[in-house]
N, C-alpha and C positions, 0 to 999 in steps of 0.2 A: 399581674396582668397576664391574659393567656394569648397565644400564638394569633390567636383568630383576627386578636385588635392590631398588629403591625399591620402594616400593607407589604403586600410580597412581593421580591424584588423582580420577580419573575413575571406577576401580572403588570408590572411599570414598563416590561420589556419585551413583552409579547404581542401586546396590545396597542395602538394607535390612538396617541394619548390627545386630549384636542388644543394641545400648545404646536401638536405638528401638524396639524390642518393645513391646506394652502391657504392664503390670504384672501379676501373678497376683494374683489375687482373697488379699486379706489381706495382701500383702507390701506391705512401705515403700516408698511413692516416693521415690527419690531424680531430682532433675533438674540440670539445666548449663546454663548460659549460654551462648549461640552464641558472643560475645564473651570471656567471661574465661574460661569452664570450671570454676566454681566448683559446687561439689555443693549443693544444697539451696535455688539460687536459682531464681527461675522463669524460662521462657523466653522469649526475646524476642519479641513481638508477640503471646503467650498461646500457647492453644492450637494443633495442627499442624491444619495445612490437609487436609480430608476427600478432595480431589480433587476430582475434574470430576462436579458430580453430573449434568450430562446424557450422561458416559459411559455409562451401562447404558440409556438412551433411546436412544440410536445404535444400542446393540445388540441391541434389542427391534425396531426396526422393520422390518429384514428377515425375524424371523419372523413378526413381523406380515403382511406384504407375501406371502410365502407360505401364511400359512392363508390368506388372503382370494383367494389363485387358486386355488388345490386347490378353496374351496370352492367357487367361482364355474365350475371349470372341470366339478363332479362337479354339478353345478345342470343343466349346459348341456346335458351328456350326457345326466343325467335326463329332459330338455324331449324329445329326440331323439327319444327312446325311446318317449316319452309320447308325441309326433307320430306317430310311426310306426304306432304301434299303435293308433289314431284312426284313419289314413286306412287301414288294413290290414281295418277291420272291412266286412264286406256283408252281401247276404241271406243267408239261413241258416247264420251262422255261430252258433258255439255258444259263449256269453260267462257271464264270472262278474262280478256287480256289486259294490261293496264293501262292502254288506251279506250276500254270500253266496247270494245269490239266480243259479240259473244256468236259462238259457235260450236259445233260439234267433231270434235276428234275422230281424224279420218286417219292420220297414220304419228307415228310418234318415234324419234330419230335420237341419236345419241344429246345432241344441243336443239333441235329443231323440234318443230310439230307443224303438223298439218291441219287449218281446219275447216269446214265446209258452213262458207258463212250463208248461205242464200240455197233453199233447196230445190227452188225452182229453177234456176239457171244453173247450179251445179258451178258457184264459182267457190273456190276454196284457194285458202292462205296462209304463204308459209310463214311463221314467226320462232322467236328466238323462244326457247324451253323456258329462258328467266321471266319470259311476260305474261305470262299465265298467273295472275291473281288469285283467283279460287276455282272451284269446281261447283255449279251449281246443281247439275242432274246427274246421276251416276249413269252405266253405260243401258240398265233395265230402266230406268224413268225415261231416259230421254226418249228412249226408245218408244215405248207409251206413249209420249206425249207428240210426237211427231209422226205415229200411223193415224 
């Protein structure tokens, strides 16, 4: 007879054989002996061992490790963009603050700006440099658009 016909002891011991199933809800356990194989004895040393409970901790920490750069990298870009659009601002450009308030850049201060909400009455206001949302007209459109 050739090798192929035994059964290997290796696939009896690798694999999850279906005598170690758990049991369906309501049906008899029957159990075996490691040693004798007797039915209805309990097993040696109790209970089966659960595995490696810090398996699933190994494999949490690289999704971990990538949310914390996506986020850290979508912060960074944010910061950029924030920068950019701070040093982007001058005189008479035309801004929306983050209360909704839009008006034209009259003077522009280390934290502060100045801006000229209303041009007929000539009332202008000062706000903090961080409430400036965007930049709608640069300082040659606005200009245009308000002769």
């Amino acid at each position: 007879m050739t090798d192929f016909a035994r059964p290997s002891p290796l696939l009896a011991t690798s694999f999850a054989l279906p005598q170690d199933a758990p049991p369906l809800a309501g049906a008899p356990v029957a159990t075996t002996t490691a040693a004798t194989g007797e039915a209805g004895a309990t097993p040696v040393g109790g209970a089966r061992p659960a595995g490696d409970p810090f398996g699933m901790i190994w494999m949490l920490i690289p999704f971990v490790v990538i949310m914390v750069l996506v986020s850290v990298m979508g912060q960074r870009r944010e910061k950029k963009k924030r920068n950019a659009l701070m040093s982007s601002i001058k005189k008479h450009d035309s801004v929306q603050t983050a209360g909704g308030i839009i008006g034209a850049v009259v003077e522009i201060k280390d934290d502060t700006i100045i801006l000229k909400i209303d041009e007929n009455s000539n009332v202008r206001m000062t706000f903090a440099k961080s409430s400036i949302i965007q930049v709608l007209a640069s300082g040659s459109e606005s200009q245009g658009i308000r002769s």
